[in-house]
MILOPA-68133 format. One line per field, with one value per residue (C-alpha): x, y, z; residue in three letters; residue number from 0. Coordinates in steps of 0.05 Angstrom, whole numbers, plus 5000, padded with zeros to 4 digits. Last residue first. Layout:
X = c(X ...)
Y = c(Y ...)
Z = c(Z ...)
type = c(ALA ...)
seq = c(NUM ...)
***
This chain:
X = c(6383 6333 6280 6286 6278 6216 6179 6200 6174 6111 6100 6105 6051 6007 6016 6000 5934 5903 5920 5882 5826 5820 5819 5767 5726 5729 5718 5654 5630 5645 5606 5551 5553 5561 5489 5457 5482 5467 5390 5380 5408 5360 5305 5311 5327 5258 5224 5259 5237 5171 5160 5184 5149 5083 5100 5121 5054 5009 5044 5030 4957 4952 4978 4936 4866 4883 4885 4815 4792 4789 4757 4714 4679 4665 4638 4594 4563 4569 4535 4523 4457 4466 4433 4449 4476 4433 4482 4515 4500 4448 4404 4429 4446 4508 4519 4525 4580 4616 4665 4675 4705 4768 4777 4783 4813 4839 4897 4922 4919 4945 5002 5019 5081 5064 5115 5123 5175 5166 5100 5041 5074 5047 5115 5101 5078 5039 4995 4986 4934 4932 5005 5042 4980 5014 4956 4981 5050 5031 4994 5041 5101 5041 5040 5115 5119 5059 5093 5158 5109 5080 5144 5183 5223 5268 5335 5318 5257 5260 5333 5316 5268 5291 5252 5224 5258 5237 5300 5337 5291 5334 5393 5365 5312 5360 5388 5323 5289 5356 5351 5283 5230 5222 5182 5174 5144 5107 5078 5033 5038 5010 5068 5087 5045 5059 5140 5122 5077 5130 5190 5154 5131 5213 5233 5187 5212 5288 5274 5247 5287 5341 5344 5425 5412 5406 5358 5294 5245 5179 5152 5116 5093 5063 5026 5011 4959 4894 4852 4787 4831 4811 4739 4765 4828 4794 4737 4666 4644 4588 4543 4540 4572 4573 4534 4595 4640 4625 4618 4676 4713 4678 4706 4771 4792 4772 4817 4879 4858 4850 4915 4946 4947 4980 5036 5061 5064 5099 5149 5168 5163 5210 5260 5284 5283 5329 5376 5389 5385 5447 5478 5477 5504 5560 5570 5575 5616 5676 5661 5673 5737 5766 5743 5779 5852 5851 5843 5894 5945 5924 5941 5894 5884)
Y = c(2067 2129 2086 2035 2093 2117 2042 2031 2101 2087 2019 2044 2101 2063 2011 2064 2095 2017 2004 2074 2057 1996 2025 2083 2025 1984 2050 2064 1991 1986 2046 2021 1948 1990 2038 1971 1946 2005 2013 1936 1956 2019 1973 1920 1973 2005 1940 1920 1981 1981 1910 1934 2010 1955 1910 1966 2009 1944 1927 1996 1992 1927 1945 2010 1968 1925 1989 2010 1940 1933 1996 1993 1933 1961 2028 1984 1959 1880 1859 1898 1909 1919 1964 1955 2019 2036 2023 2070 2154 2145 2116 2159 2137 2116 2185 2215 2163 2196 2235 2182 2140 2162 2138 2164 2145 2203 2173 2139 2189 2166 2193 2154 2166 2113 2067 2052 2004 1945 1959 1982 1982 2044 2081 2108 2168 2152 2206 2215 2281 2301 2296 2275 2275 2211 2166 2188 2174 2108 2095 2122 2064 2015 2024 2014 1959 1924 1923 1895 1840 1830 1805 1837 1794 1738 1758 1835 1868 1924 1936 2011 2043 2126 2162 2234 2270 2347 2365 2340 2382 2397 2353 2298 2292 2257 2211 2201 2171 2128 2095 2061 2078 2144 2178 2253 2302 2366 2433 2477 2542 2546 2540 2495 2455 2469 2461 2393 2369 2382 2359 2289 2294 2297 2258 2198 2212 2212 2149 2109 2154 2102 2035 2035 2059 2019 2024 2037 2099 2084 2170 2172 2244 2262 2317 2379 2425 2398 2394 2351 2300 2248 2222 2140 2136 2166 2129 2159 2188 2220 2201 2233 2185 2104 2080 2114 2088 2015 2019 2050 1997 1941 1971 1988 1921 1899 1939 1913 1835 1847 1888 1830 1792 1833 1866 1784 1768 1831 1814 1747 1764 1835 1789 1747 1808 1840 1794 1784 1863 1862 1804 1841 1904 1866 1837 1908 1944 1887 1904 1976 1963 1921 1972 2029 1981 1971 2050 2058 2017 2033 2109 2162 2218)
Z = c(0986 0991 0951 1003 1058 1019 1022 1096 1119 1073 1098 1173 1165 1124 1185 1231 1197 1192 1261 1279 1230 1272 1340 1316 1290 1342 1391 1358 1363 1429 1447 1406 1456 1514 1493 1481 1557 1586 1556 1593 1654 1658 1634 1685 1740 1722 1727 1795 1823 1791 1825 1895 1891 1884 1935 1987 1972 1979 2046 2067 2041 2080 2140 2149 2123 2190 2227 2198 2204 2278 2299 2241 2259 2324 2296 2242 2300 2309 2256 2206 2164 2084 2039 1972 1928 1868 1800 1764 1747 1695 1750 1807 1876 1850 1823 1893 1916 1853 1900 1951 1891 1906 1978 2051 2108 2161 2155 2088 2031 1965 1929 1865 1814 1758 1744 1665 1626 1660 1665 1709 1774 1812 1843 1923 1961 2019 2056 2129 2165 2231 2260 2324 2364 2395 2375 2298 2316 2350 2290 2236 2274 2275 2201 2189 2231 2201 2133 2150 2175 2117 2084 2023 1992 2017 2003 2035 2025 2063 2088 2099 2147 2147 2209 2232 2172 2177 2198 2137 2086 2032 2047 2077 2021 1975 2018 2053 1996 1971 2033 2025 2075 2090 2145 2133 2173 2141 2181 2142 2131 2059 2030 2065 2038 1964 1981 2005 1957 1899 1934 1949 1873 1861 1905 1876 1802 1823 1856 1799 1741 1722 1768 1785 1851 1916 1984 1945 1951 1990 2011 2082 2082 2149 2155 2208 2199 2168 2235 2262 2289 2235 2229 2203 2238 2301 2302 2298 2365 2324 2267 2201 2162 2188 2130 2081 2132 2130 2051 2041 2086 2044 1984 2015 2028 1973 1941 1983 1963 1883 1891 1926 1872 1826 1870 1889 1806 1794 1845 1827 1746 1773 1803 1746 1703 1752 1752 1677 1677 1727 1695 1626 1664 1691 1618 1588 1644 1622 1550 1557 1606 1541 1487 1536 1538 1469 1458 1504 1477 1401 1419 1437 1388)
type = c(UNK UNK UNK UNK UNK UNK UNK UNK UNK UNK UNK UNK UNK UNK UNK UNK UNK UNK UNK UNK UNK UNK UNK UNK UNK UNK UNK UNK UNK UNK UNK UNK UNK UNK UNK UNK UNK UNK UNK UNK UNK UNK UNK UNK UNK UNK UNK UNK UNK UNK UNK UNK UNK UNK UNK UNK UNK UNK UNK UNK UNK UNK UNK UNK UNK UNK UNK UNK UNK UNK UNK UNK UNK UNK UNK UNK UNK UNK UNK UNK UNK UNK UNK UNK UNK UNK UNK UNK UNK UNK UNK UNK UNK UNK UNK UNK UNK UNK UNK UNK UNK UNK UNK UNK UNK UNK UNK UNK UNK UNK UNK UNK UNK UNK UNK UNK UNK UNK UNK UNK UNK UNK UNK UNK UNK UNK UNK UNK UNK UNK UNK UNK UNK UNK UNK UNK UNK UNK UNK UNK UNK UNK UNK UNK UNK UNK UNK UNK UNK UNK UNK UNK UNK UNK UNK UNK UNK UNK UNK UNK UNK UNK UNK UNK UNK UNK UNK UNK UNK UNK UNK UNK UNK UNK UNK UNK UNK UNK UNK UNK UNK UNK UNK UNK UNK UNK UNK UNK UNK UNK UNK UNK UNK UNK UNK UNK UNK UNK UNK UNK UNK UNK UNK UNK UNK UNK UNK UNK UNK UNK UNK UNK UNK UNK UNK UNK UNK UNK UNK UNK UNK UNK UNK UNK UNK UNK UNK UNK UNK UNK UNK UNK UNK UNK UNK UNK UNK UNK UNK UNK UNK UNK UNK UNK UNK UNK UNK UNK UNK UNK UNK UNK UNK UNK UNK UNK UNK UNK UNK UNK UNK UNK UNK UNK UNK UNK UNK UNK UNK UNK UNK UNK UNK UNK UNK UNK UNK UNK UNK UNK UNK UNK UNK UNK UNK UNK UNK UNK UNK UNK UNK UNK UNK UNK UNK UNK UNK UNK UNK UNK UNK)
seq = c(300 299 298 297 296 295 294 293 292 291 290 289 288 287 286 285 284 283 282 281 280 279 278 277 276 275 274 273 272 271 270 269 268 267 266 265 264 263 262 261 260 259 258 257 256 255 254 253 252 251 250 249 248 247 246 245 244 243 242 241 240 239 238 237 236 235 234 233 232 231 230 229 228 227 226 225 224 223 222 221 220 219 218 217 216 215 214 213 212 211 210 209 208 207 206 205 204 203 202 201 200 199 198 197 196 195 194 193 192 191 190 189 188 187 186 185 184 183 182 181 180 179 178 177 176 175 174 173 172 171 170 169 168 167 166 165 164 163 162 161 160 159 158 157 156 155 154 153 152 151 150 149 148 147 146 145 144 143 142 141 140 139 138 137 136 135 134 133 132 131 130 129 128 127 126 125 124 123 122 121 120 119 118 117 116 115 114 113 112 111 110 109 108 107 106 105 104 103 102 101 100 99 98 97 96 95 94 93 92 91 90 89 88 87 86 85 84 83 82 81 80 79 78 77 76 75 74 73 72 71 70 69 68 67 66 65 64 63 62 61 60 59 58 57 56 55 54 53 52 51 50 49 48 47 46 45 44 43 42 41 40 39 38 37 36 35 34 33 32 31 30 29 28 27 26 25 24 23 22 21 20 19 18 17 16 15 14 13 12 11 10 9 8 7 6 5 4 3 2 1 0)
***
């Protein structure tokens, strides 16, 4: 059993951990309400976004000389994975969740012969790739973020850096792998495909012609040519899903770290309780100790 030195000495370190980790959630509270409000409002923007470019493509189907972003190269072989991790620890299962699905998609593709590049942006993502699938690691972007928060134009250089990949004939096929905020408490692992574009809801495009399915689509006349519009929104739409990516893994970072910090400083308040009561029982057992030895060598006399 350790002594009342060491045991005062363990409560003391204990409480010291406690009132970083009580900063750290303070912190991290302060910056999840900044980043939850900025992942909120541009969701109504980013989806948007890709209801007008669903509607573009879904009149542009069929036709050739489509472009590229929107038709693809015509193959499935080669894919780029860009997975949004965060540069620090400390946040509980956020990055170990986003590794693993990355592992997960990875393994299935290759699997079936298929070649995978990864672009990471966070540092923690290519830590903990590096050392399964190192060569396959085209880029790590870290420093996202920073004091300021996460700008649009740390955004745009990660999507013109899949662009002039994709324009290189580098790959055929990009998907982003990021956290979903939905709580502080719950991040939602999300892979969504980027390049060729696509969209959930392509699937039940079929039922909207239906009237038990949903409503009858409108038909609408662009101006210029839907190709021309898509040429410049397509790349646009590239941005803005990166940007939406980085706010989101941004708020469920800082949500995740909240709670992490918050379940260390309860579990560092029970430890000190523990080791109180150990410490005290201690003093209690050595004072016995000494009253007896004083007691029996008064009776001795």
């Amino acid at each position: 059993m350790p002594n009342l030195k060491d045991l005062k000495n363990r409560i003391d370190s204990v409480k010291s951990t406690r009132k970083i980790t009580s900063a750290m959630k303070m912190v991290a509270a302060a910056k999840l309400r900044r980043a939850q409000d900025a992942a909120e409002s541009a969701r109504a923007y980013s989806e948007r976004m890709e209801t007008v470019l669903r509607s573009l493509a879904g009149s542009f189907a069929g036709r050739e000389g489509g472009p590229k972003l929107l038709a693809g190269t015509g193959a499935d072989q080669a894919h780029l994975l860009v997975v949004f991790t965060s540069d620090r620890g400390l946040c509980g299962g956020f990055n170990g969740s986003i590794v693993r699905e990355a592992r997960q998609l990875i393994h299935d593709m290759k699997s079936e012969g298929k070649t995978v590049k990864l672009l990471c942006v966070g540092r923690k993502g290519s830590d903990l790739l590096k050392g399964e699938f190192g060569g396959d690691i085209v880029d790590a972007v870290t420093g996202i973020g920073g004091k300021k928060g996460i700008e649009f134009s740390e955004a745009t250089a990660v999507s013109d850096k899949i662009t002039e990949m994709f324009e290189a004939g580098e790959f055929d096929t990009c998907s982003i792998i990021f956290n979903k905020f939905q709580s502080a408490m719950t991040q939602i692992v999300t892979t969504s495909q980027l390049i060729p574009f696509t969209s959930e809801e392509d699937e039940d495009a079929s039922a909207d012609k239906d009237g038990a399915g949903g409503e009858l689509k409108a038909a609408y006349e662009f101006e210029p040519e839907e190709s021309e519009i898509l040429e410049v929104l397509l790349p646009k739409n590239l941005g803005v899903q990166v940007f939406q990516a980085m706010l989101e893994s941004s708020a469920s970072e800082h949500g995740a770290r909240m709670t992490a910090m918050d379940n260390a400083t309860r579990n560092a308040g029970d430890m000190i309780d523990k080791l109180t009561l150990t410490y005290n029982r201690s003093r209690q057992a050595a004072i016995t100790s000494e009253l007896i030895e004083i007691i029996s060598g008064a009776e001795a006399l």
